[in-house]
C-alpha positions in Angstrom: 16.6 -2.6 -1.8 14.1 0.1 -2.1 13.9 1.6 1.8 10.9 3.6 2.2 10.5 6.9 4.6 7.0 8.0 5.7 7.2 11.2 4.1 3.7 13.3 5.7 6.1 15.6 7.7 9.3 15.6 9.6 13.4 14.7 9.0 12.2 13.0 6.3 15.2 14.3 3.6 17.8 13.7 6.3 16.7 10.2 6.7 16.5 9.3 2.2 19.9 10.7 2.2 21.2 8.5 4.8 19.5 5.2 2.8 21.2 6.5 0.0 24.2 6.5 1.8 23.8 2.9 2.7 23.6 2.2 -0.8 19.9 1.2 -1.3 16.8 3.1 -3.3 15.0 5.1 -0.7 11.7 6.0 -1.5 9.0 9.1 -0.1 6.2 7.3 1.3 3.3 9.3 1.1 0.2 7.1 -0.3 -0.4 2.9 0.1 0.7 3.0 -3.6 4.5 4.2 -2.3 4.1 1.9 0.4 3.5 -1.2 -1.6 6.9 -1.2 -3.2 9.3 -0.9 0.1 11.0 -3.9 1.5 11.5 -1.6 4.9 9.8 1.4 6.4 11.1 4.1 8.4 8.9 6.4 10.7 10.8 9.5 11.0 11.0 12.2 13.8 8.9 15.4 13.9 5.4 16.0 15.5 4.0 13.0 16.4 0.1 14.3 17.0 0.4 15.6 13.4 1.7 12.3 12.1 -0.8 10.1 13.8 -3.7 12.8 12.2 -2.2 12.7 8.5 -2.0 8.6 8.6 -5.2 8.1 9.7 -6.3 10.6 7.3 -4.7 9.0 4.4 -5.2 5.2 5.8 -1.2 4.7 5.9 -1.8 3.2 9.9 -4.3 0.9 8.5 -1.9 -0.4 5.8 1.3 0.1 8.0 0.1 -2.1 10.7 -1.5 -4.8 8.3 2.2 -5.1 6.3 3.8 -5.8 9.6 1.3 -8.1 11.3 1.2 -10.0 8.1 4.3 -9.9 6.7 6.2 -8.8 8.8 7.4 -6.0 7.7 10.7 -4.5 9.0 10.1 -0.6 10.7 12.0 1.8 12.3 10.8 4.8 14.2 12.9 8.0 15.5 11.8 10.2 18.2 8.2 10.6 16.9 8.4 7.2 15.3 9.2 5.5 18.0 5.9 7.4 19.8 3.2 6.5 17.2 4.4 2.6 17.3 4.5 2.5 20.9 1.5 0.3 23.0 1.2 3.1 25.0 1.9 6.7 26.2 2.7 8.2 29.7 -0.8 9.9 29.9 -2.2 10.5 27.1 -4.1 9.4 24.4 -3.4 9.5 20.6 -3.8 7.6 17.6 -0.9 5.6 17.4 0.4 2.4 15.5 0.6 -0.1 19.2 3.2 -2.6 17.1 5.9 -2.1 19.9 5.5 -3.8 23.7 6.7 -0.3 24.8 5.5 2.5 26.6 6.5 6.3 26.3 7.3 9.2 27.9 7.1 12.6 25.3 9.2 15.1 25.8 10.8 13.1 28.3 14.1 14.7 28.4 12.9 18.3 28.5 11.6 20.8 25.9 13.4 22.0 22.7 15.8 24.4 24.7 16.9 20.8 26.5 18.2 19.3 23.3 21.7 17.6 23.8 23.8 15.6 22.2 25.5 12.1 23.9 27.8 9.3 23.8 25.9 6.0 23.3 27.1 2.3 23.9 24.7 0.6 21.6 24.6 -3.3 21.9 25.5 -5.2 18.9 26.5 -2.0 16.8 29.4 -0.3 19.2 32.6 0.3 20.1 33.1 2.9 19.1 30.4 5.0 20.8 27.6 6.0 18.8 26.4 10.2 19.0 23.0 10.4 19.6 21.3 13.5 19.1 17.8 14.4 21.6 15.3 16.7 20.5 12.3 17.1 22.6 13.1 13.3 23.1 10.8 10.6 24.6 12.4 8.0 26.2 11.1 4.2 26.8 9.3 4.2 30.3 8.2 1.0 29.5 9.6 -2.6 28.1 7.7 -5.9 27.2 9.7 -9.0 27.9 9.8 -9.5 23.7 12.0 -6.3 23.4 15.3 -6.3 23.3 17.1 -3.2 25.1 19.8 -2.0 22.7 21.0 1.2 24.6 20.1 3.3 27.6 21.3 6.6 28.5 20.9 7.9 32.3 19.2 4.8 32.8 16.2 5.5 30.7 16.0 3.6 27.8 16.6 5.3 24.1 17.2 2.8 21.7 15.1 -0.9 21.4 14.1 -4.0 19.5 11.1 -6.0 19.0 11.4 -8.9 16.1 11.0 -6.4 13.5 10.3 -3.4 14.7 13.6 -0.6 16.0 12.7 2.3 17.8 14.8 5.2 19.0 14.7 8.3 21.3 17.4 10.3 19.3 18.0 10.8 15.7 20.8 8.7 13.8 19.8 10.3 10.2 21.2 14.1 12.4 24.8 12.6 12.5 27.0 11.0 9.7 27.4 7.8 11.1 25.6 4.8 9.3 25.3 2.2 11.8 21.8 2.2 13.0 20.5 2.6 8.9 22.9 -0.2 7.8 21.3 -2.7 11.4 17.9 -1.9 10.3 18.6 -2.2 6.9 20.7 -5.1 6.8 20.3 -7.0 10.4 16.4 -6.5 11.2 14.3 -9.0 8.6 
């Protein structure tokens, strides 16, 4: 299955080797053309104000949000994914994708010196625990009755569902463990 990641800036590299490692094509998504041939879509991590600026520039939110409301397309954001398909965020405003029934904190856990690593019981995809890595994380403030909390940690929640749509505080592509790819990949349609 040819997996794409939204490749305008970020862990974009960390997150095609990780498809790869799942055994599916992933592909750079960087114009509606790339876009077009993906089955599933991943948002990665990175600056979130920069990646809401370079998809409106290039008319990927446009596209991104007409694939899902139509066809449901299946997306998963990290970190700064998970902030530009929130509803809504803590105080500001920002172009984002609003295909998520969530609202978000940035930051939430503290600047980049904050960063930490943690033990996560994920529903549906643990024992064992999964490692979740937080950098400069947000955290769901937030929850529509649609989504479906899949892990909290200091009870904040960092890792949810809605139909098609999987968003996460940390960064799963960071580690070597492949559960989260493989349940978006192979669980979410």
């Amino acid at each position: 299955m040819k997996v794409g990641v939204l490749a305008l800036q970020g862990a974009v590299q960390e997150h095609l080797k990780m498809i790869e490692k799942c055994g599916h094509q992933p592909i750079p998504v960087k114009t509606i053309a790339h876009l077009n041939q993906v089955k599933r879509l991943i948002i990665p991590g990175g600056e979130s104000t920069t990646i809401s600026k370079l998809l409106v520039k290039y008319h990927l939110n446009e596209k991104i949000a007409e694939l899902y409301n139509r066809y449901g397309l299946p997306i998963f954001g990290t970190c700064a994914g998970m902030i530009l398909l929130a509803k809504q965020i803590e105080g500001q405003k920002q172009d984002i994708l609003g295909l998520i029934d969530i609202t978000v904190r940035r930051n939430a856990f503290g600047r980049q010196i904050n960063s930490f690593e943690a033990e996560l019981e994920i529903n549906g995809i643990t024992p064992p625990l999964f490692r979740g890595i937080f950098i400069r994380a947000p955290y769901i403030s937030k929850a529509g009755k649609e989504v479906r909390i899949l892990a909290s940690f200091r009870e904040n929640i960092v890792l949810a569902q809605q139909k098609n749509i999987l968003v996460s505080s940390f960064h799963p592509e960071l580690g070597d463990d492949l559960r989260i790819h493989r349940f978006f990949i192979e669980k979410i349609n």
